[in-house]
Each structure stands twice: as C-alpha cells, then as structure tokens.
N, C-alpha and C positions, 0 to 999 in steps of 0.2 A: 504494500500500500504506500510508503511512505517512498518509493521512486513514480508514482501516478501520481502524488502532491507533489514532486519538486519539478515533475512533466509540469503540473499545470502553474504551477509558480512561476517557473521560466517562459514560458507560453504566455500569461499575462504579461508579466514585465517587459517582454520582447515589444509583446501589442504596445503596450504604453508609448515604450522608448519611441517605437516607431508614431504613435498618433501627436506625442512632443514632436518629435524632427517633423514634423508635416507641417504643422502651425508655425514652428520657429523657421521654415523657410519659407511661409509668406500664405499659406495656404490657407482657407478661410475657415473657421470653427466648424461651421454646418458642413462644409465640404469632408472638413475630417471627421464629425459625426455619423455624416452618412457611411463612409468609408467604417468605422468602427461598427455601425449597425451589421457589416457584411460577415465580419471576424465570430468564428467561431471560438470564442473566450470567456472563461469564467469571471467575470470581472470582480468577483469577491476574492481572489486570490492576489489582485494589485491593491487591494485594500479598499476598497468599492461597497457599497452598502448592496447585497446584493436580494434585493426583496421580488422574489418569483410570484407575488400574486400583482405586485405595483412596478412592472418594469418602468415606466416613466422616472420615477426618482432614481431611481439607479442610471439613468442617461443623463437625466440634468446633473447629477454629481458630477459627473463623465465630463459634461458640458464645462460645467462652472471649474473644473480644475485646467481645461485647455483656454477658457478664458483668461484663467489667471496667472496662466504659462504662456499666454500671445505676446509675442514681442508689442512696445511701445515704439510709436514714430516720433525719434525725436530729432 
C-alpha cells in the first residue's frame, strides 16, 4: 500500500509543479483550470480539500492557490 501513496503523492505534486509552470509563464488561471479538470489526480494528496460529494470547493481551492501563485505585472 504505502508504494500506491507515494505513486499518488508524486503524481499530484508533479500535477501541481506543472499547473505553477503554466501560470508562471503567462498562461491564464481558467486556461490552466480547464487543463487541471483533464488530469486524472487525486488532489487530496497535494494537500487539497478533497470533498467527493462538493467537487466545486475542491477546484476553487485549486483556483485561488494559482491565483495566488500568478505572476504580478510590474
């Protein structure tokens, strides 16, 4: 069991690293939203609230942390 948790640890984390790099090179939140809706990922394993009867909160979390990971123009 505990090599199908660090599959799916890495497998999140991966997802992440990658949904940051999309936004940190210019790509738009909702672009990299929709692209994260494709990803087959546990999102409670990147640290994700991950509530199977309200998937909505579990995206907006998703949302609001690539928001607040979006580069500033300054």
């Amino acid at each position: 069991m505990s090599k199908v948790k660090a599959w799916l640890w890495d497998e999140a984390e991966k997802a992440v690293d990658e949904l940051l790099l999309k936004v940190k090179s210019g790509q738009s939140v909702n672009d990299v939203m929709d692209y994260a809706k494709t990803l087959n990922v546990d999102w409670s394993f990147a640290g994700f609230t991950a509530d199977y009867d309200n998937e909505e909160d579990c995206w907006s979390e998703i949302e609001d942390f690539l928001l607040i990971n979006k580069p500033t123009i300054q």
